[in-house]
C-alpha positions as CSV (number, residue, x, y, z in Angstrom):
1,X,47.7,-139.6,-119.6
2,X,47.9,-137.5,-122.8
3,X,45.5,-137.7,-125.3
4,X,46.6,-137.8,-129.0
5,X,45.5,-136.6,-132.5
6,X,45.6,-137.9,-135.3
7,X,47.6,-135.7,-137.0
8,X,50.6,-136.6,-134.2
9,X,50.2,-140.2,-134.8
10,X,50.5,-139.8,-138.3
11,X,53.6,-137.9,-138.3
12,X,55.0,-140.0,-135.9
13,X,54.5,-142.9,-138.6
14,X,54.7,-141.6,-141.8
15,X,58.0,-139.2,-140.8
16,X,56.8,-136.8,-143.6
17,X,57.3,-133.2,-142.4
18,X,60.6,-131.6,-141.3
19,X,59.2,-129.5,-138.8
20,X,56.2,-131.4,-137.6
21,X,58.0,-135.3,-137.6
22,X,60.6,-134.6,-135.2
23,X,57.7,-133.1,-132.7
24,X,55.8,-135.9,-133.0
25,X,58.2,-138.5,-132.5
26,X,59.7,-137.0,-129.2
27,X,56.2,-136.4,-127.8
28,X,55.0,-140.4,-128.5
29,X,59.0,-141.5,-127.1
30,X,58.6,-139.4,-124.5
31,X,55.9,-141.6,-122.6
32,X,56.5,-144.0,-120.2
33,X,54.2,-146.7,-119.2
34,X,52.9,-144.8,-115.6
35,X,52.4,-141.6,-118.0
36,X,51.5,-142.6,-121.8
37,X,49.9,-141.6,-124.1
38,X,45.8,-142.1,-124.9
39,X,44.6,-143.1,-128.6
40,X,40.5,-142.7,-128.4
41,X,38.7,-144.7,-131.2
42,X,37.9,-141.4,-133.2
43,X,41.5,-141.1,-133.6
44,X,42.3,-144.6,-134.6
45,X,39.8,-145.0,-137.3
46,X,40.9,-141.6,-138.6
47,X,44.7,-142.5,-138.2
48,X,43.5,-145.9,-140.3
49,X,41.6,-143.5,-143.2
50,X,44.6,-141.1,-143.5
51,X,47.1,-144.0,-143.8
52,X,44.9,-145.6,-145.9
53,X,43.7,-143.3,-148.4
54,X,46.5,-140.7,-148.1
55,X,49.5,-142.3,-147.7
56,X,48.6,-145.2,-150.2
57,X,49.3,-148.2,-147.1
58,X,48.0,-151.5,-147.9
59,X,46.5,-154.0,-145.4
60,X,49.6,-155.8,-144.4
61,X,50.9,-151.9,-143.3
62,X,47.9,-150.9,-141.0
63,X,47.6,-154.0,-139.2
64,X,51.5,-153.5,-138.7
65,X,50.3,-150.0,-136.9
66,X,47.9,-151.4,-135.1
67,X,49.2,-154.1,-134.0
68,X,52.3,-152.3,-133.0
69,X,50.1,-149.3,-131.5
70,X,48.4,-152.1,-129.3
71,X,51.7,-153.8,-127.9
72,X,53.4,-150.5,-127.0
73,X,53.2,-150.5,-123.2
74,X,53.3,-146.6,-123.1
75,X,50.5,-146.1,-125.3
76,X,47.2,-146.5,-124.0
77,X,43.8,-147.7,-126.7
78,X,40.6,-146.5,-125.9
79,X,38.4,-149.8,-125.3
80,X,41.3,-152.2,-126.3
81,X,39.6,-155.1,-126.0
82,X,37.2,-154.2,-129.1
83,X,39.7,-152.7,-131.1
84,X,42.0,-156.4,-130.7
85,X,39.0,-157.6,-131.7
86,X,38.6,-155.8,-134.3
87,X,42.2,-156.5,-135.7
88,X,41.8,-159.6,-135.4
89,X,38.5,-159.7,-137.5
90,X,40.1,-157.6,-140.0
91,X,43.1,-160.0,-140.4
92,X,40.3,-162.6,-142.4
93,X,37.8,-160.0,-143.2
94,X,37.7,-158.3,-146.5
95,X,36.1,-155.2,-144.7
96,X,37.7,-152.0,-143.9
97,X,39.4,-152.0,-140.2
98,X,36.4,-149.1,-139.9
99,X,33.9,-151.6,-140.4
100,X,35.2,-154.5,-138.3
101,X,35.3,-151.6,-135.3
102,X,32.1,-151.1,-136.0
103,X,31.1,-154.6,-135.8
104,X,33.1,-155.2,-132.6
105,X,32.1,-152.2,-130.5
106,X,28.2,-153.5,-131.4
107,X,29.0,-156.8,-130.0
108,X,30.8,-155.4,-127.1
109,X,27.7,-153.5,-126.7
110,X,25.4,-156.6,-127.1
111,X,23.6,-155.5,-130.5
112,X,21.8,-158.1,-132.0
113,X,23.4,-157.6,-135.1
114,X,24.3,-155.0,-137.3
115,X,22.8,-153.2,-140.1
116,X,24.5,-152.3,-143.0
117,X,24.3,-151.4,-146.5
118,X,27.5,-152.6,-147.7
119,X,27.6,-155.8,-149.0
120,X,31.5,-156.5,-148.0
121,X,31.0,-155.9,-144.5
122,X,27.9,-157.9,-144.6
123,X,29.7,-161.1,-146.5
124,X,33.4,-160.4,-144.3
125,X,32.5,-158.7,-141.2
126,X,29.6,-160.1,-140.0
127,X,27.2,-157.4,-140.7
128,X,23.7,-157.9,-142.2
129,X,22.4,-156.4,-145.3
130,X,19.1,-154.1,-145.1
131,X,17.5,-154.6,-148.0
C-alpha cells in the first residue's frame, strides 16, 4: 500500500493545477486492488475541510467523494467501517462530516457518549451538550 496526502487527493478531485493534477491523477489510477492506495482518517477529514471551505463544495459534492472514495476497490479507508458510518450519519445529520467521524469513531470505541460544545452536533449527530 501507499499512503496518500491530502494535497494528492485533492488534486486528483478538484483537477486545479497544470503541473500537480496530471501527477495526482496517474498516481491514484495507477493502483490496483492487490496494491492501492491508503486514505488515513487525518487525511479524510482534511480532504473534507479543503473541499469544503476551499473549494466552495456543498454537501451533496462531499458525500459524492466519499462515497465514491469508499467504493473504489483500489483505494483503501483507514477504519472503513466508522467512516460508512459516518457517511451515513451525515447523510440526515445537519453536522459537519468532521463531527459525525467523531461521533462514530467514539462509538466504535464504546464511549458512552460524546461531549461537545456545539449545539448542531449535539441536536444532529448525537453528541451531548456540556453545559
Amino acid at each position: 500500500m501507499i499512503g496518500l496526502d491530502t494535497n494528492i487527493l485533492a488534486r486528483y478531485l478538484v483537477q486545479d493545477d497544470p503541473v500537480q493534477s496530471p501527477k495526482a491523477t496517474a498516481c491514484i489510477e495507477s493502483f490496483t486492488p492487490e496494491r492501492r492506495g491508503f486514505i488515513s482518517l487525518t487525511a479524510l477529514v482534511e480532504l473534507t475541510w479543503v473541499l469544503r471551505s476551499l473549494y466552495d463544495m456543498d454537501k451533496e459534492g462531499l458525500l459524492r467523494v466519499l462515497d465514491n472514495l469508499l467504493r473504489t476497490r483500489t483505494l483503501a479507508i483507514e477504519q472503513s467501517a466508522t467512516v460508512w458510518s459516518a457517511v451515513n450519519l451525515y447523510r440526515t445529520a445537519r453536522a459537519d462530516f468532521e463531527d459525525c467521524l467523531i461521533v462514530c469513531s467514539c462509538q466504535a470505541a464504546e464511549c458512552d457518549e460524546t461531549l461537545t460544545f456545539d449545539v448542531i452536533s449535539a441536536k444532529t449527530a448525537g453528541m451531548r451538550l456540556l453545559r
